[in-house]
C-alpha positions in Angstrom: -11.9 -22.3 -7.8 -12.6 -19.1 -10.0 -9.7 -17.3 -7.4 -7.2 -19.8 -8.9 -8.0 -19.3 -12.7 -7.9 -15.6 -12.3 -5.0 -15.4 -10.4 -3.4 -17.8 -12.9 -4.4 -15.7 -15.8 -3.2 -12.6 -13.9 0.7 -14.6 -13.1 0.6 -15.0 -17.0 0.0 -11.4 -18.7 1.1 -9.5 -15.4 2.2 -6.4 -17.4 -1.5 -6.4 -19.2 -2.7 -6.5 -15.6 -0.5 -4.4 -14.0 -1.2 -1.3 -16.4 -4.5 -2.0 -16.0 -4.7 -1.5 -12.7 -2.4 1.6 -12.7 -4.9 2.9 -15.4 -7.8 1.8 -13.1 -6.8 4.1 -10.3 -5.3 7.1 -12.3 -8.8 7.3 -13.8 -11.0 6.3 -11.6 -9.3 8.5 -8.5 -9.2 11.2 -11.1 -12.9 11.5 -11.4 -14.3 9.5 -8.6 -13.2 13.0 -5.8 -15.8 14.9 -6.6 -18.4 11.9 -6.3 -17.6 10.1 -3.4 -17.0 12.4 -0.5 -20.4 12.8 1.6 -21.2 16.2 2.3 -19.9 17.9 -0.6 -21.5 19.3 -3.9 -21.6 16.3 -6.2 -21.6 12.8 -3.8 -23.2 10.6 -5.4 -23.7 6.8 -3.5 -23.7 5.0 -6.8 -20.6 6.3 -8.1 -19.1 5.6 -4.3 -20.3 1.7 -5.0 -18.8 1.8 -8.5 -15.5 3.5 -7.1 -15.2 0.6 -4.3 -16.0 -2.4 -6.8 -12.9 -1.0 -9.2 -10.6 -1.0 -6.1 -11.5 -4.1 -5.2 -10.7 -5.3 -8.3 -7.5 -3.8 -8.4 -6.6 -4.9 -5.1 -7.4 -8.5 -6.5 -5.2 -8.1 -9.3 -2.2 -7.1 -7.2 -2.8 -9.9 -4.9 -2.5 -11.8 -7.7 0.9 -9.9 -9.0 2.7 -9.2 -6.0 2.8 -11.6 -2.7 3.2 -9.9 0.5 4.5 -6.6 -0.7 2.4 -4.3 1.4 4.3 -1.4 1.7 5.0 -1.8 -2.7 1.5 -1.5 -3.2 0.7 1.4 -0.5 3.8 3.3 -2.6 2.5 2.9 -5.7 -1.2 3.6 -5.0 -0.6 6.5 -3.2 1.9 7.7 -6.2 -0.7 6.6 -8.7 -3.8 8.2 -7.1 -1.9 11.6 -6.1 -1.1 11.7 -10.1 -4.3 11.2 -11.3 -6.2 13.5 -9.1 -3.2 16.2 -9.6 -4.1 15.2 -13.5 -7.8 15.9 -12.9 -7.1 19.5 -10.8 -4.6 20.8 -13.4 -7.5 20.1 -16.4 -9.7 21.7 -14.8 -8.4 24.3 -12.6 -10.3 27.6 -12.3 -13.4 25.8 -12.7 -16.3 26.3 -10.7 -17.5 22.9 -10.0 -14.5 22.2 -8.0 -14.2 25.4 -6.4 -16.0 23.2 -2.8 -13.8 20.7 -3.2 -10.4 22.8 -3.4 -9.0 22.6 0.4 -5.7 21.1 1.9 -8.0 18.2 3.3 -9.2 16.8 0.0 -6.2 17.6 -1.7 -4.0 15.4 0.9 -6.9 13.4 2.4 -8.3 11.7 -0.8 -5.1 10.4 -2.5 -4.5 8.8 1.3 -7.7 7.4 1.7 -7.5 5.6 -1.7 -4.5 4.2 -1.1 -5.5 3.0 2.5 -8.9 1.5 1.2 -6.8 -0.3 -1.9 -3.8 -1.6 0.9 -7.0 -3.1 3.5 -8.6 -4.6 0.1 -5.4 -6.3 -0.9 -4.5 -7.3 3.2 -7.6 -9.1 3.6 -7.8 -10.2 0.3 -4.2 -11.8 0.5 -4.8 -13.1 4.1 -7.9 -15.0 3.0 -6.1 -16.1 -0.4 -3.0 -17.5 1.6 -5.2 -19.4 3.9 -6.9 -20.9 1.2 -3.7 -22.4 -0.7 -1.8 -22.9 2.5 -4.7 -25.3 3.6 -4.9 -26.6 0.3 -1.2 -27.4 -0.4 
């Protein structure tokens, strides 16, 4: 019942939510790489939690913006994510708290693995979703 009044409210101001969401992962994939990767200088499990819940959320919101359009979401999550942690190395570039976390594998892993953990959230999300209102309809 609460899935149908968000989803309505997110069919009504779809640009609202849309930039939202696109603000949700420039920021939070931004900050969140030098928190949530075990086994580096800086993980820290809450901020992994925190990270998760906000892509959850922004998986919801694009289930409720764009119906099966996988590959449209994996785009422009990847796009998205590779932006804002390219944002976050350029501001702080030369630093030393990032000097563990400056390798090829972070720098191409992490933008991937966001966008991998935002496309599952919104599959299962949208497979569970469209069972519900197919069996309902």
């Amino acid at each position: 019942m609460l899935e149908k009044q968000f989803y309505a409210q997110v069919e009504k101001s779809a640009k609202g939510f849309f930039i939202f969401a696109i603000i949700i992962i420039l920021f939070f994939s931004g900050i969140s790489f030098t928190f949530v990767i075990p086994g580096l200088k800086g993980f820290d499990l809450f901020f992994m939690i925190l990270t998760l819940f906000m892509y959850f959320m922004v998986a919801n919101i694009f289930v409720g913006l764009f119906k099966e359009r996988l590959w449209f979401i994996l785009m422009i999550c990847l796009l998205v994510s590779s932006l804002g942690m390219g944002w976050r190395l350029w501001l702080e570039w030369g630093e030393f708290s990032l000097v563990e976390h400056m390798n090829p594998t972070v720098y191409v892993g992490y933008p991937i693995v966001i966008t991998l953990i935002i496309t599952g959230f919104y599959s299962f999300i949208s497979s569970v979703y469209g069972k519900k209102t197919k069996f309902e309809s």
